[in-house]
C-alpha positions in Angstrom: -11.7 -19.3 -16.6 -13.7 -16.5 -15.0 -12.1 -13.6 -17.0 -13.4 -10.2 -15.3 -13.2 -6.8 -15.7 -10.3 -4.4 -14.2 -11.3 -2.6 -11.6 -9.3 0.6 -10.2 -7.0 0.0 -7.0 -9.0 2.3 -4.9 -11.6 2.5 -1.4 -9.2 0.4 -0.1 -9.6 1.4 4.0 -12.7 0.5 6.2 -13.1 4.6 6.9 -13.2 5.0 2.7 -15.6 2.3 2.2 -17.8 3.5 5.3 -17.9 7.6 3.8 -18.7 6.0 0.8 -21.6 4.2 1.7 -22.7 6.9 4.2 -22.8 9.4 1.2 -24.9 7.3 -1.1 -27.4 7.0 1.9 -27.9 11.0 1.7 -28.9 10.8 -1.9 -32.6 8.9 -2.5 -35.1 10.4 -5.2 -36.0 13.0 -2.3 -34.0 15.7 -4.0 -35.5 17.8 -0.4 -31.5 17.2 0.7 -30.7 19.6 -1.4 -28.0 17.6 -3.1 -27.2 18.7 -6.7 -27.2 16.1 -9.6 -23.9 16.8 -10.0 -22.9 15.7 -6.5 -25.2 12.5 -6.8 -23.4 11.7 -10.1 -20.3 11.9 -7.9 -21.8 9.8 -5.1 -23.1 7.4 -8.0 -19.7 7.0 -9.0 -17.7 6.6 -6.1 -20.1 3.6 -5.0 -19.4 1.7 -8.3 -16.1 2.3 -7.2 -16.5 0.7 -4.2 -18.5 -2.4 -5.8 -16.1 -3.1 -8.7 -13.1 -2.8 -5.6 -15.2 -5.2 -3.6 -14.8 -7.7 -6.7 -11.3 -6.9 -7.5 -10.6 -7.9 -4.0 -12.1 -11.2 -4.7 -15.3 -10.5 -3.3 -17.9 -10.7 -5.4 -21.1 -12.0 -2.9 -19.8 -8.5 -0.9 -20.0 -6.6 -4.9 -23.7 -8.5 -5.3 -24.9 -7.1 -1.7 -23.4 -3.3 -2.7 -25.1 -4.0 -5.8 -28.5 -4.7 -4.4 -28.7 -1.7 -1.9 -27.0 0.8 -5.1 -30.6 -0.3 -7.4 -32.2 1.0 -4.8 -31.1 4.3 -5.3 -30.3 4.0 -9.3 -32.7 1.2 -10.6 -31.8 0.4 -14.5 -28.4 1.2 -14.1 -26.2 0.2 -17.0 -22.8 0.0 -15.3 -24.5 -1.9 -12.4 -26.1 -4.3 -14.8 -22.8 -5.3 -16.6 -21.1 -5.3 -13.1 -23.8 -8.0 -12.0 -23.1 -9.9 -14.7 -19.7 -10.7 -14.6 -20.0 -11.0 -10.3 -22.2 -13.8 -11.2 -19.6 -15.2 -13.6 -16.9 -14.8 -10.8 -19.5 -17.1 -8.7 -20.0 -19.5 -11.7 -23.2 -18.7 -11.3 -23.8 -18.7 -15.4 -27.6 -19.7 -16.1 -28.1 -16.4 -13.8 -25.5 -14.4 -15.5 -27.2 -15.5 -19.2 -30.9 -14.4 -17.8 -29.1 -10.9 -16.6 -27.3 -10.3 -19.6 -30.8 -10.9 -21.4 -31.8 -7.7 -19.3 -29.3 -5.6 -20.5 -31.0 -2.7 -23.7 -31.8 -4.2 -26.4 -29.3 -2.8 -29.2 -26.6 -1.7 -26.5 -23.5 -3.0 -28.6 -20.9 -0.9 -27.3 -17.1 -2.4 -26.4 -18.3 -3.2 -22.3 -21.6 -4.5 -23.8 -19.7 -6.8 -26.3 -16.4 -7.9 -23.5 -19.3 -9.2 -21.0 -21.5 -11.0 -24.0 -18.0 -13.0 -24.7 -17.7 -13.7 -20.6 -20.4 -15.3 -20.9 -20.1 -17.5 -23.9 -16.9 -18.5 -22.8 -18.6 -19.5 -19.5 -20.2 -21.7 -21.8 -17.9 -22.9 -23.6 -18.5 -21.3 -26.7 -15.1 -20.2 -27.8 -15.6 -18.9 -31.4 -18.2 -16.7 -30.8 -16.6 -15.7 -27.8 -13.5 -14.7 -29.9 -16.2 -12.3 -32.3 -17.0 -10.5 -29.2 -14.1 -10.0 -27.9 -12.7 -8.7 -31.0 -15.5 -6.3 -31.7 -14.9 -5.2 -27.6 -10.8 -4.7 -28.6 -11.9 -2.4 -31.6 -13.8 0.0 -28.8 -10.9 -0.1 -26.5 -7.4 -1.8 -28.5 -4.9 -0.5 -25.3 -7.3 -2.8 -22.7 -4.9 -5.6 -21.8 -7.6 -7.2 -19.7 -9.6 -8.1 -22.8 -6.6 -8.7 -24.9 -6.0 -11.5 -22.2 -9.7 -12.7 -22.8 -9.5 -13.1 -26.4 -5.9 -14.7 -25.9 -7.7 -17.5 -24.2 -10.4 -18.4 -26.3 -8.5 -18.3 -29.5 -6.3 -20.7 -27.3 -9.7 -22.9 -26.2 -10.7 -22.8 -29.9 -7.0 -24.1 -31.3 -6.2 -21.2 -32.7 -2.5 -21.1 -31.4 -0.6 -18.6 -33.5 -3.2 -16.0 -33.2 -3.3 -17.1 -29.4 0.0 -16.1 -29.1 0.2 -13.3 -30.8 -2.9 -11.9 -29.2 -1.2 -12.7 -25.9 1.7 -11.2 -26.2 0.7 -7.6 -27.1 -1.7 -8.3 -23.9 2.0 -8.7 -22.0 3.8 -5.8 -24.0 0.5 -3.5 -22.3 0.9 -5.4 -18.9 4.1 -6.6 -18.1 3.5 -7.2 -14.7 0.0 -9.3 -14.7 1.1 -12.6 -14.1 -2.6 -14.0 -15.4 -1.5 -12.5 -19.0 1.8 -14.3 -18.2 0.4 -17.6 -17.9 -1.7 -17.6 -20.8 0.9 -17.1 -22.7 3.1 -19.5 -21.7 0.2 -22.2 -21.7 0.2 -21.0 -25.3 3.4 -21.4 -26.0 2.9 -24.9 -24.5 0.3 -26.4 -26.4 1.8 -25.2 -29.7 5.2 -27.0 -29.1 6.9 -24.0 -28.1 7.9 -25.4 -24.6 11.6 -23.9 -25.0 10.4 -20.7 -25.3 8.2 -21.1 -22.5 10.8 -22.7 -20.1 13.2 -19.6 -21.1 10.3 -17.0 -20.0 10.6 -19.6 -16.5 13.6 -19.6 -16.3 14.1 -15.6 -16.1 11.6 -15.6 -12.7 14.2 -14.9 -9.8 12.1 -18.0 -7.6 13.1 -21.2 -7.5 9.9 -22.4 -5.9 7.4 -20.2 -8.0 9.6 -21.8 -10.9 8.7 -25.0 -9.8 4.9 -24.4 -9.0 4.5 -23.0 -12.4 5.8 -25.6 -14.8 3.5 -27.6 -12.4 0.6 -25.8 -13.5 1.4 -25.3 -16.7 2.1 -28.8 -17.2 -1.2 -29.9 -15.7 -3.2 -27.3 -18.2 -1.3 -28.3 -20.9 -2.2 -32.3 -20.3 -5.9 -31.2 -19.7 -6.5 -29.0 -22.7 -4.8 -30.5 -24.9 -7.3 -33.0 -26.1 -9.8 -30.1 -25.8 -8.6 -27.8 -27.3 -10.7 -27.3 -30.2 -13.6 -27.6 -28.1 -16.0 -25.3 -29.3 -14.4 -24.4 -32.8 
């Protein structure tokens, strides 16, 4: 799995992406523009924008190139850091997402600092620990269905299906609509003999053929995982 981070629907034209990146040229450490810091706190933002869009859009060696030419201009940034992180996660790239996480301030243990530590142990395969982080990252922000959906899955990977399912379902109550969260839950479902209830969530998709591809899937997870289930417990 290469969970990520939500990213806002936004910068979504060429012109938005091109003002964007034409603003955060007018704002090096030569303050002789006459910018104010509040407007390069504005530019600052609006080209994380653009970078966590890039990777949204499934685009994460485009995110890694915003990302070099934006520490050029903010080197150290904390947002930036985490953002590299899990863009090297998307790539699979893990060795180089555990040396950048390595960079990240010593002590920083807030709930984004504690969702990308468990992105990368589950890249690893380390469920349970995984499962701590994730918990302590849904304590700092217990409405984020994204990392509800994270913890979901490696209780899963670590055979702890009840809490698995539980944990997956108030990810669905908070996003009804992600089909990723959807899934999940269903593989859940699944591997903990639940397959009627899972079939019943199926059968309710108006589709016939994304019916069809879905138990597909589903039945191909279910066949691979569940000998490994308990991998990393």
């Amino acid at each position: 799995m290469r969970p990520g981070i939500v990213a806002t629907a936004i910068l979504r034209s060429g012109l938005a992406i091109a003002l964007c990146q034409a603003a955060l040229l007018a704002i090096p450490a030569a303050a002789a523009d006459g910018l104010t810091r509040e407007a390069a706190g504005s530019t600052r933002s609006l080209y994380l924008l653009l970078i966590r869009q890039a990777r949204a859009d499934g685009r994460p060696r485009a995110a890694l190139a915003y990302l070099a030419d934006f520490d050029r201009q903010h080197p150290g940034d904390f947002d930036a850091r985490v953002l590299r992180i899990n863009c090297l996660l998307d790539l699979g790239h893990t060795e180089a997402a555990v040396a950048a996480l390595a960079q990240l301030p010593a002590g920083g243990a807030d709930g984004e600092v504690h969702a990308v530590r468990g992105h990368v142990l589950a890249a690893q395969g380390g469920w349970s620990p995984a499962i701590v982080e994730y918990q302590a990252a849904l304590g700092a922000s217990p409405a984020d269905p994204l990392i509800r959906n994270a913890l979901g899955y490696a209780q899963l990977r670590a055979g702890l299906l009840p809490e698995a399912i539980e944990t997956l379902r108030a990810a669905a109550d908070l996003a009804p609509e992600n089909t990723v969260i959807r899934n999940n839950l269903l593989l859940a479902l699944t591997l903990a003999g639940r397959a009627g209830e899972a079939e019943a969530a199926i059968r309710a998709m108006p589709d016939a053929g994304a019916r069809a591809a879905l138990r597909s899937q589903l039945g191909e997870q279910a066949d691979r995982l569940a000998v490994t289930t308990v991998e990393g417990r």
